[in-house]
VEXVO-586432 format. One line per field, with one value per residue (C-alpha): x negated, y, z negated; residue in one letter. Coordinates in steps of 0.02 Angstrom, whole numbers, plus 50000, padded with zeros to 5 digits. Each point is the difference from the previous one (the first is absolute). Layout:
<sites>
east	X, ...
north	Y, ...
up	Z, ...
resn	A, ...
</sites>
This chain:
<sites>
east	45221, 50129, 50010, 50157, 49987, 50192, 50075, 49922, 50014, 50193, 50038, 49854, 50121, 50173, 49908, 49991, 50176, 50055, 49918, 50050, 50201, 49971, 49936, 50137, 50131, 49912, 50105, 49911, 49799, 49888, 50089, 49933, 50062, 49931, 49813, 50014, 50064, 49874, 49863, 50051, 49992, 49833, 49939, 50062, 49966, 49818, 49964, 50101, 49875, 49841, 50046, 50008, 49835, 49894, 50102, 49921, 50131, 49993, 49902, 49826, 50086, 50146, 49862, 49880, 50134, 50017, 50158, 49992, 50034, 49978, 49888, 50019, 49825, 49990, 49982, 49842, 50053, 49975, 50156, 50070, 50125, 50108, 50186, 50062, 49925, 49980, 50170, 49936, 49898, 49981, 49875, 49893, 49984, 49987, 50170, 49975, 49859, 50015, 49861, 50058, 49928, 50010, 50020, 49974, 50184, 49894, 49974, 50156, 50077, 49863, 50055, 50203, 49963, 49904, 50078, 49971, 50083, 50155, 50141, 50120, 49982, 50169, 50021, 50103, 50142, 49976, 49947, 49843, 49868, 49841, 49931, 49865, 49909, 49819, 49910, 49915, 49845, 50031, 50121, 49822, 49963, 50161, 50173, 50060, 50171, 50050, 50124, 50174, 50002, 49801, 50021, 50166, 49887, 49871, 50139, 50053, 49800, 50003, 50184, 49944, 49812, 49957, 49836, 49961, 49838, 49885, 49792, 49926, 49827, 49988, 49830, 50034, 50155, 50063, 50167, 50042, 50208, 50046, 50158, 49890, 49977, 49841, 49899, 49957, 50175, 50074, 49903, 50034, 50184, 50029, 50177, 49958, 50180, 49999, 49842, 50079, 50171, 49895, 49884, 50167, 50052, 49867, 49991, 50174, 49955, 49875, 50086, 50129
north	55151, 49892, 49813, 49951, 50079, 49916, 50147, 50146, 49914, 49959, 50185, 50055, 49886, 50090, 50182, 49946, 49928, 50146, 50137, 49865, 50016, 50219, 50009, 49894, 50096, 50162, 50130, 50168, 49969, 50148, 50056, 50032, 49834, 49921, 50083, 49936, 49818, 49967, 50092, 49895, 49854, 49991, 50063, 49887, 49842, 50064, 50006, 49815, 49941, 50093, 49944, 49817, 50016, 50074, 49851, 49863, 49939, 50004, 49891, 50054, 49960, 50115, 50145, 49997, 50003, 50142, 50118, 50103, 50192, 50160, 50131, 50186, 50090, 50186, 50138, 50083, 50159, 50116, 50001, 49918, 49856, 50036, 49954, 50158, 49972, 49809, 49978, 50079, 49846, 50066, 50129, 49883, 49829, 49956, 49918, 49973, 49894, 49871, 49838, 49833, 49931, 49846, 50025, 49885, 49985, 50083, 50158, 50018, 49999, 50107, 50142, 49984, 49996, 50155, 50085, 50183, 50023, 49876, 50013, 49860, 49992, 49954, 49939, 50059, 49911, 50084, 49846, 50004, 49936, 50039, 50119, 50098, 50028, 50052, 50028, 50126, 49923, 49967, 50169, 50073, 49865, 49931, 49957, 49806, 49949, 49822, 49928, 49940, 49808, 50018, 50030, 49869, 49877, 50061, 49962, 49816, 49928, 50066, 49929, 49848, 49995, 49830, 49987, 49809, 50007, 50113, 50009, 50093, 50053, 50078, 50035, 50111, 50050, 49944, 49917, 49893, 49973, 49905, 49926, 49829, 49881, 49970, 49840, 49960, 50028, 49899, 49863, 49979, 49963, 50129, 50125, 50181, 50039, 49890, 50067, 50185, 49941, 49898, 50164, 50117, 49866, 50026, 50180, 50016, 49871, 50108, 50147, 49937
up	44191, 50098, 49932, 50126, 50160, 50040, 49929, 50044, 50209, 49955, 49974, 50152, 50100, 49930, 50016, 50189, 50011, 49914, 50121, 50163, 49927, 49972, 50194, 50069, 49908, 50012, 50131, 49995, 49965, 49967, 49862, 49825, 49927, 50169, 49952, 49828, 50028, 50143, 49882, 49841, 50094, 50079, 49822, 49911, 50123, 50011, 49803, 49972, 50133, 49935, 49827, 50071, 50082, 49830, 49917, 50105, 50074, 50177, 50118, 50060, 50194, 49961, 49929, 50137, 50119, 50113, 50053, 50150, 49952, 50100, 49951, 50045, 49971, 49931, 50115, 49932, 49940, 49855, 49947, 49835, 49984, 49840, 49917, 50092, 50183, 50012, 50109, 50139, 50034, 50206, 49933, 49918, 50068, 50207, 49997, 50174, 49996, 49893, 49948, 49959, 49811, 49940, 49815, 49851, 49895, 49829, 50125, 50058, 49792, 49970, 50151, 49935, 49813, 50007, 50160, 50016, 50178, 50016, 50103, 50098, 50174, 50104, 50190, 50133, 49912, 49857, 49904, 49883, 50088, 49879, 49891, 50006, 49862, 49924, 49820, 49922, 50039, 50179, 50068, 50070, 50102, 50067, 49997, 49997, 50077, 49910, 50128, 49901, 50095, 49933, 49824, 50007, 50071, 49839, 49881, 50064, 50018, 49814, 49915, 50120, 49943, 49889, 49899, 49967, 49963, 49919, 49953, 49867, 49956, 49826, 50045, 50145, 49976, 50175, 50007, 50169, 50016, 50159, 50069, 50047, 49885, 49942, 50073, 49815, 49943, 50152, 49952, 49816, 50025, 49899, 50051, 49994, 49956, 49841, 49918, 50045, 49920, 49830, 50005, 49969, 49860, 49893, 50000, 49966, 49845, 49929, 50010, 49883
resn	X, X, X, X, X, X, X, X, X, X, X, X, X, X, X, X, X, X, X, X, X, X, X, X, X, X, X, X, X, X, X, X, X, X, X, X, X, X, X, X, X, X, X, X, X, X, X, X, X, X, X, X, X, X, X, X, X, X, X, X, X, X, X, X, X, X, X, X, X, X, X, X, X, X, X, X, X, X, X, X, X, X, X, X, X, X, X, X, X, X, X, X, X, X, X, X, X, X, X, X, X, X, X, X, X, X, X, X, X, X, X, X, X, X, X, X, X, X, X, X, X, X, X, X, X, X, X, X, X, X, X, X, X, X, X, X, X, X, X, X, X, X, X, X, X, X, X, X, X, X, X, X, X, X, X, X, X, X, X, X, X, X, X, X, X, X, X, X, X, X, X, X, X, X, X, X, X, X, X, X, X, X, X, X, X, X, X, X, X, X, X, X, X, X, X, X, X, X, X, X, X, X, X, X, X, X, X, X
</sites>
């Protein structure tokens, strides 16, 4: 369980700076090393931000939100997608028809952290414009291209993402988190960021 989400969207924020400074210096992409950085990265960005959402710590605005994607659907064949044949993506998915989805940021973690099909998609400049990329679950039903400036924009609304107040019922189980501040709160007097820096205090105190 996360208790400071700070740290774990410090290094989200240097995994992106890190992949932004590998692009611009990168001279000849579609290379192994290419596959693997571009591979590690979404990976990796997709399980911090997963792990941040099951933590709680994102805003209900920011996990409701939706990002447009693009959705190839299967060509209905017999034939088996498997590790050997999954490359040849033209024999399985209508790449030339493609549906725009608006996907939740949960779904999109969930296609990358458990990616069957994946492979980086560059432009006519030979920059990396997206990935496409499906699961296990989902490889016989479609194929989902995640737009680079889409999953950048993913990354920023989560490093930038501030919960400052948040509702619990024990009895339900439901948890609220918003980036408003509550009407009950606001009128107290009471400053959010005070009772979250006291809160810290005494945990670290009873932990020694």
């Amino acid at each position: 369980m996360i208790w400071d989400s700070v740290i774990w969207k410090k290094e989200l924020h240097k995994e992106l700076d890190n992949f932004n400074t590998f692009l611009a210096d990168m001279e000849t992409p579609k290379d192994e090393c290419f596959d693997f950085t571009v591979e590690k990265f979404f990976f990796v960005s997709a399980f911090m931000i997963r792990k941040l959402s099951e933590g709680n710590k994102l805003s209900d605005e920011l996990t409701s939100k939706d990002f447009s994607c693009i959705k190839y659907r299967r060509i209905k064949s017999n034939s088996i997608i498997d590790h050997l044949n999954w490359r040849h993506m033209e024999r399985f998915y209508r790449l030339e028809k493609k549906d725009t989805s608006l996907m939740k940021l949960k779904d999109i973690c969930n296609f990358l952290i458990h990616s069957f099909v994946f492979s980086a998609v560059t432009g006519d400049s030979r920059k990396l414009s997206g990935i496409l990329v499906n699961s296990d679950r989902t490889k016989d039903k479609c194929l989902l291209c995640v737009q680079l400036n889409t999953f950048v924009e993913l990354i920023n609304d989560v490093v930038n993402d501030k919960v400052v107040t948040g509702c619990y019922d024990r009895a339900t189980g439901k948890l609220k988190n918003s980036r408003v501040i509550s009407r009950k709160l606001r009128e107290s007097g009471l400053d959010p960021q005070k009772l979250w820096d006291d809160s810290k205090k005494k945990v670290l105190l009873a932990n020694q």
